[in-house]
GUFI-682019 format. One record per atom (N, C-alpha, C): x, y, z; residue in one letter; atom name. Coordinates in steps of 0.001 Angstrom, whole numbers, plus 500000, padded with zeros to 6 digits. Layout:
N
X  Y  Z  A  CA
...
! end
This chain:
151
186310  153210  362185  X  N
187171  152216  362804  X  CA
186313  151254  363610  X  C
186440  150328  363391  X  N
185973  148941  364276  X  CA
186273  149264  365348  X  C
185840  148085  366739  X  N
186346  148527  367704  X  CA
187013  147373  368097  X  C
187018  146264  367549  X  N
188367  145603  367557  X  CA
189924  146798  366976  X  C
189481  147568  366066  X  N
190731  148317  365639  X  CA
191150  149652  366554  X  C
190307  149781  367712  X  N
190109  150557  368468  X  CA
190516  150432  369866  X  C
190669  148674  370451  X  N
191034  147917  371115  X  CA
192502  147592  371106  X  C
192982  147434  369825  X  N
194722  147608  368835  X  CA
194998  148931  368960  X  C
194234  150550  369015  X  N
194930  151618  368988  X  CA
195360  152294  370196  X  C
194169  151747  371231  X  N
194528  151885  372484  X  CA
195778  150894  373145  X  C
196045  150018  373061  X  N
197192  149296  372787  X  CA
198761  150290  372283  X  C
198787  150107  370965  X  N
199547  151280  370674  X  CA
199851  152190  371401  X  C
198603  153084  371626  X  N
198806  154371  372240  X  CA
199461  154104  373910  X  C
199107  152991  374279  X  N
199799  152656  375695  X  CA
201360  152374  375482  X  C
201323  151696  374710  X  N
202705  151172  374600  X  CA
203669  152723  373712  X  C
202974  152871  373015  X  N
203921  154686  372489  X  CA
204254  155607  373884  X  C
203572  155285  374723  X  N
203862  156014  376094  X  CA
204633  155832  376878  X  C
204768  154123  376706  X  N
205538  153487  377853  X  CA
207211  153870  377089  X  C
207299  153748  375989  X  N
208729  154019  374786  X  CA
208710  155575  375202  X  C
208251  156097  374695  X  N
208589  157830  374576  X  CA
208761  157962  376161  X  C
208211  157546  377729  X  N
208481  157649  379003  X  CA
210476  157152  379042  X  C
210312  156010  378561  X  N
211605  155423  378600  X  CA
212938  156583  377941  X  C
212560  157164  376773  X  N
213175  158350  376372  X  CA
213539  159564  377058  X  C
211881  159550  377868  X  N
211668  160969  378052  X  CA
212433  161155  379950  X  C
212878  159825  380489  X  N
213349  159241  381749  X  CA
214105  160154  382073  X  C
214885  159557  380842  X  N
216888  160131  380974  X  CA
216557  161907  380771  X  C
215865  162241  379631  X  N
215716  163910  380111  X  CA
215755  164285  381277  X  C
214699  163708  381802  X  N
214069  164074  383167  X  CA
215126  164252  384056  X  C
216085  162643  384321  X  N
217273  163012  384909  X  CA
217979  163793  385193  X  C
218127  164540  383629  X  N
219158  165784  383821  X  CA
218898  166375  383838  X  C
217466  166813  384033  X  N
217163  168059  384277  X  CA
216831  169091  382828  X  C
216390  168460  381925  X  N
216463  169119  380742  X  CA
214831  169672  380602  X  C
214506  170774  379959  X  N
213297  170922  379867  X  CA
212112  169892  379444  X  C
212096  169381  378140  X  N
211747  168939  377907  X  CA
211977  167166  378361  X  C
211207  166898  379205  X  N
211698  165426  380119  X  CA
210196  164674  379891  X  C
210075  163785  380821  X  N
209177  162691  380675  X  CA
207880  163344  379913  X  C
207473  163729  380743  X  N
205670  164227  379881  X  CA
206067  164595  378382  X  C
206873  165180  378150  X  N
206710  165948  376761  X  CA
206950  164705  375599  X  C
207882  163894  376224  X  N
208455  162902  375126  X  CA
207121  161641  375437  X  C
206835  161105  376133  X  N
205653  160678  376511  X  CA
204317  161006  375389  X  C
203829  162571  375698  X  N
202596  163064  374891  X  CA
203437  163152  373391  X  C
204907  163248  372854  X  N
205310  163379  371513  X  CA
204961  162068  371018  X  C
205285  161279  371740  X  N
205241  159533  371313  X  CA
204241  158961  370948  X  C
203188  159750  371907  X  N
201755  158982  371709  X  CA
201219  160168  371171  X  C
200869  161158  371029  X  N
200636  161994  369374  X  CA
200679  161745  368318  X  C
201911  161257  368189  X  N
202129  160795  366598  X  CA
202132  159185  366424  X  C
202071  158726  367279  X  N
201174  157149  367095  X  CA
199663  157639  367064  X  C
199143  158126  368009  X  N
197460  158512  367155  X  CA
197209  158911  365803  X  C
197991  160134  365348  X  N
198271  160492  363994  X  CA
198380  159160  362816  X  C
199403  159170  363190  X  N
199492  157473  362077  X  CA
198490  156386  362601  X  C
198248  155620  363340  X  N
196892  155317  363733  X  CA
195887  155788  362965  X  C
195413  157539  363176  X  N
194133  157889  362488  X  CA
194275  157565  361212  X  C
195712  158203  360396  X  N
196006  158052  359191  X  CA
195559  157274  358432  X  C
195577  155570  359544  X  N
195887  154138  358796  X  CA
194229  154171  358901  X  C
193693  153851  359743  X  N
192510  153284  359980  X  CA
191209  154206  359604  X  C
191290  155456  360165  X  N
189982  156438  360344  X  CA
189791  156534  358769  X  C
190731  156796  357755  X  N
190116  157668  356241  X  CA
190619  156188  355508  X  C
189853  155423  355329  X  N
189966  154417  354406  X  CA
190154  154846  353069  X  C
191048  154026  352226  X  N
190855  154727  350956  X  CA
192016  156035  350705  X  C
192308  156543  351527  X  N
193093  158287  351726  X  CA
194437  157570  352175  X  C
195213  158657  351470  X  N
196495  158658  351959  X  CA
197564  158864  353000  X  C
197852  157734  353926  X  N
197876  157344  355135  X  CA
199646  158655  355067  X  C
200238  159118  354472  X  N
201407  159682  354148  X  CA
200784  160964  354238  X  C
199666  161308  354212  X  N
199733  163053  354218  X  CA
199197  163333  355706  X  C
199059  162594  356271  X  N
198993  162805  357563  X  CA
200417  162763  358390  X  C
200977  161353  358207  X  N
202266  160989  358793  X  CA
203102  162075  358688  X  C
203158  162669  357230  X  N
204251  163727  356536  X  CA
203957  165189  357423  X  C
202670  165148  358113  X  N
202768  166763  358723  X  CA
203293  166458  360193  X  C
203225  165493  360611  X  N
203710  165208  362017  X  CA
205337  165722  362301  X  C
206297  165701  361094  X  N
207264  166457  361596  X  CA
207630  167630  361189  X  C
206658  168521  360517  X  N
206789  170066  360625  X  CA
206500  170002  361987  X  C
205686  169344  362680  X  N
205108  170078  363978  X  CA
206072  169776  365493  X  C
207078  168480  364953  X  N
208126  168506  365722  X  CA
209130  169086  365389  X  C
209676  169618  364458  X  N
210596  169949  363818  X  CA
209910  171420  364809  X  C
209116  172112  365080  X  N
208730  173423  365695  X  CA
209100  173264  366989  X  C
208760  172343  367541  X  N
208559  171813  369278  X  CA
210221  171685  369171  X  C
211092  171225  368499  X  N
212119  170543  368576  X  CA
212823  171906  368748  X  C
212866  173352  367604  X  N
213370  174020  367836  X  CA
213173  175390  369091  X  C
212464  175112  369558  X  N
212296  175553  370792  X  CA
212862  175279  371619  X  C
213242  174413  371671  X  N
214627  173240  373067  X  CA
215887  174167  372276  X  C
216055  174716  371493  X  N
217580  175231  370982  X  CA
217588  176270  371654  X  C
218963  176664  372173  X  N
218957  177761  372752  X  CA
220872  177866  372337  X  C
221242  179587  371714  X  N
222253  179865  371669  X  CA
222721  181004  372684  X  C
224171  180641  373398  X  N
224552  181967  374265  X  CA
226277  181914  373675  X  C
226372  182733  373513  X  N
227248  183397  372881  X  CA
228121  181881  371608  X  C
229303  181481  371655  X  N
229316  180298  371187  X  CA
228976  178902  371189  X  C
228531  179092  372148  X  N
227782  177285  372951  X  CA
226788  177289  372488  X  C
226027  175778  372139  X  N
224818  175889  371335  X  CA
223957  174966  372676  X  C
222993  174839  373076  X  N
222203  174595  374154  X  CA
220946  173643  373910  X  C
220814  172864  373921  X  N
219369  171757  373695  X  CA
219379  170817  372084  X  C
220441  170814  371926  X  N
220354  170348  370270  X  CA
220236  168898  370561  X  C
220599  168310  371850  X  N
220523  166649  371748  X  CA
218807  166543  372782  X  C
217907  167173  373300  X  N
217044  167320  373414  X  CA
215956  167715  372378  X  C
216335  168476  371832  X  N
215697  168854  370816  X  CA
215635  167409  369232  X  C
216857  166280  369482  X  N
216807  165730  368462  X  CA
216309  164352  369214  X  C
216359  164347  370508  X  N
215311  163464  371518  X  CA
213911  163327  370741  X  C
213407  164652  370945  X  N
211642  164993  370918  X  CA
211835  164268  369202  X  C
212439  164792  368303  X  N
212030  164010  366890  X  CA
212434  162716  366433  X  C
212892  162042  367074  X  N
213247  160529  366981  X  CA
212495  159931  368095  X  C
211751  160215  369040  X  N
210397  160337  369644  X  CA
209527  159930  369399  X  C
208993  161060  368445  X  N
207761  160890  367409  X  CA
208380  160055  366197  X  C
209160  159629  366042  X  N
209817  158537  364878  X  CA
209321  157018  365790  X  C
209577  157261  366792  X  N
208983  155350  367497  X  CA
207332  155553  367632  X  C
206675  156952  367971  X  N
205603  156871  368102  X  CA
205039  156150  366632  X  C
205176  156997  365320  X  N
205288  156971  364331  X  CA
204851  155325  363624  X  C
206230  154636  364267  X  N
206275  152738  364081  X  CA
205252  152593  364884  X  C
205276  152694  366247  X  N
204217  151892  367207  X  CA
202747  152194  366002  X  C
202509  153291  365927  X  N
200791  153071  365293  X  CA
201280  152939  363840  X  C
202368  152791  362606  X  N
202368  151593  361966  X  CA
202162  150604  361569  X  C
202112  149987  363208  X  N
202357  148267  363909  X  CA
203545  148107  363982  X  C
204396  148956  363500  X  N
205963  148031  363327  X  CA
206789  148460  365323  X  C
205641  147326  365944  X  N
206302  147697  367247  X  CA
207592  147048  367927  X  C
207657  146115  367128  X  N
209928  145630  367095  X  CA
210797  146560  366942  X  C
210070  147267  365603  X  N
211003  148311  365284  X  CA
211027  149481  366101  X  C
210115  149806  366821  X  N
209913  150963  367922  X  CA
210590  150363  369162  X  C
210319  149344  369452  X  N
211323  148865  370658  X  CA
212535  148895  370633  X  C
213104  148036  369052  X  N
214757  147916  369157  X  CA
215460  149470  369052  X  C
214079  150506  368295  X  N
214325  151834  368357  X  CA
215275  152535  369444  X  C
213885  151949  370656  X  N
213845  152914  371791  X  CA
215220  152589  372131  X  C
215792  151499  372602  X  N
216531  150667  373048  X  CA
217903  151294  373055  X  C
218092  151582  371684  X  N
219038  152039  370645  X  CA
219347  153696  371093  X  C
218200  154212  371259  X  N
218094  155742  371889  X  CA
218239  155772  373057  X  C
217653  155028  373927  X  N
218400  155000  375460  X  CA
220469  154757  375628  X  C
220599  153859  375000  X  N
222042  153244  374613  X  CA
222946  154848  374344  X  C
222296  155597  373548  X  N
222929  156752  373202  X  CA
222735  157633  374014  X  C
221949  158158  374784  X  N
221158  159246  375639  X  CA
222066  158729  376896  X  C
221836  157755  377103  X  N
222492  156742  378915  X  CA
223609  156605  378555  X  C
224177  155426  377883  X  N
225090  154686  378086  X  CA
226439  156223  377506  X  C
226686  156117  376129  X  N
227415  156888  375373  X  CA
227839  158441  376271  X  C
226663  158868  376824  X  N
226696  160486  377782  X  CA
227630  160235  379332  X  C
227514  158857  379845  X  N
228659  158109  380586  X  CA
229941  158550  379946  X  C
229712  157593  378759  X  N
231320  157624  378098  X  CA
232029  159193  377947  X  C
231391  159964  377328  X  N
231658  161733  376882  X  CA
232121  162293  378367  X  C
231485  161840  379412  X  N
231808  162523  380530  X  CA
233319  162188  381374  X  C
233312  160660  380869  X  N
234270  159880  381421  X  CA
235717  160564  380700  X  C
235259  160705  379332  X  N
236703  161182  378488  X  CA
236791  162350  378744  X  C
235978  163581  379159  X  N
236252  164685  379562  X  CA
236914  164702  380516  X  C
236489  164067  381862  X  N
237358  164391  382944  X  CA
238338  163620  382884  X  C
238885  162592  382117  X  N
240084  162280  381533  X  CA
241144  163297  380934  X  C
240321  164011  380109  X  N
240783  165288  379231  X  CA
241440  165982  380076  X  C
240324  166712  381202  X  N
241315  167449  382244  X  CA
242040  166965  383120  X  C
242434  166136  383380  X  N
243080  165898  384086  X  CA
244310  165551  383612  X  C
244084  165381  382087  X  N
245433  165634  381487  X  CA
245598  166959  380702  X  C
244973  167829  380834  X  N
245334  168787  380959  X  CA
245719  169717  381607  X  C
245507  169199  383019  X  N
245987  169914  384314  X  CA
247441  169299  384532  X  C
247578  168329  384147  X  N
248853  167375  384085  X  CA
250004  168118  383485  X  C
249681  168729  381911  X  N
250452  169276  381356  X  CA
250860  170996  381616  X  C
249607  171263  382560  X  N
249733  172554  382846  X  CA
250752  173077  383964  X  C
250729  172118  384699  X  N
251621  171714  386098  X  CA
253270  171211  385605  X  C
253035  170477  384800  X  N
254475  170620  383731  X  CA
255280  171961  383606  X  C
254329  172733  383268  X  N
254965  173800  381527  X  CA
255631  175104  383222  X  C
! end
């Protein structure tokens, strides 16, 4: 690798940090295991990966690198799962960390629009939408306490 192309990966790798931090925020918030650092180092992992992919093996197939990056989240990911009796526990954390490494993924690509409007898109769902679910729940009960006070 040049070090003009080296100057571009460090780039990347900053900016895969600053996206996967932005992800890894709202974890943090709630208190979920896996919060800033993890989504952070997932982001910029697999932008190095694709990075090395593209640049380091000229000639080689930039896909057999990319392609192992999510056995290895797909592992990390199921570790955030946790079942207790019918409730299932970390499945929207766990699908955090692999759409994660999906913006890291674009950023060392180059396709860093697409990692932004990504992130953007994943905050919107993680923030905004987890508002809404909470809002209709305690809507829920309270009409269900409504009807209970009825009967």
């Amino acid at each position: 690798m040049s070090l003009e192309q080296q100057f571009v990966a460090v780039f990347q790798l900053m900016l895969a940090a600053l996206l996967g931090g932005i992800i890894g925020l709202d974890r943090e918030r709630r208190q979920h295991e896996a919060g800033l650092r993890t989504h952070i180092l997932v982001c910029t992992g697999a932008c190095l990966f694709t990075v090395l992919s593209w640049q380091a093996f000229p000639g080689g197939d930039p896909s057999r690198v990319a392609s192992q990056i999510l056995p290895g989240i797909g592992f990390l990911g199921a570790g955030t799962i946790l079942k207790y009796g019918r409730t299932i526990h970390g499945l929207t954390t766990a699908t955090s960390i692999w759409i994660t490494a999906a913006i890291g993924m674009a950023v060392g690509a180059g396709a860093w629009f697409l990692a932004l409007c990504g992130t953007l898109m994943i905050w919107f769902v993680l923030s905004i939408l987890h508002r809404v679910e909470r809002q209709r729940a305690r809507q829920q009960q309270v009409s269900d306490s409504g009807e209970n006070e009825l009967s």
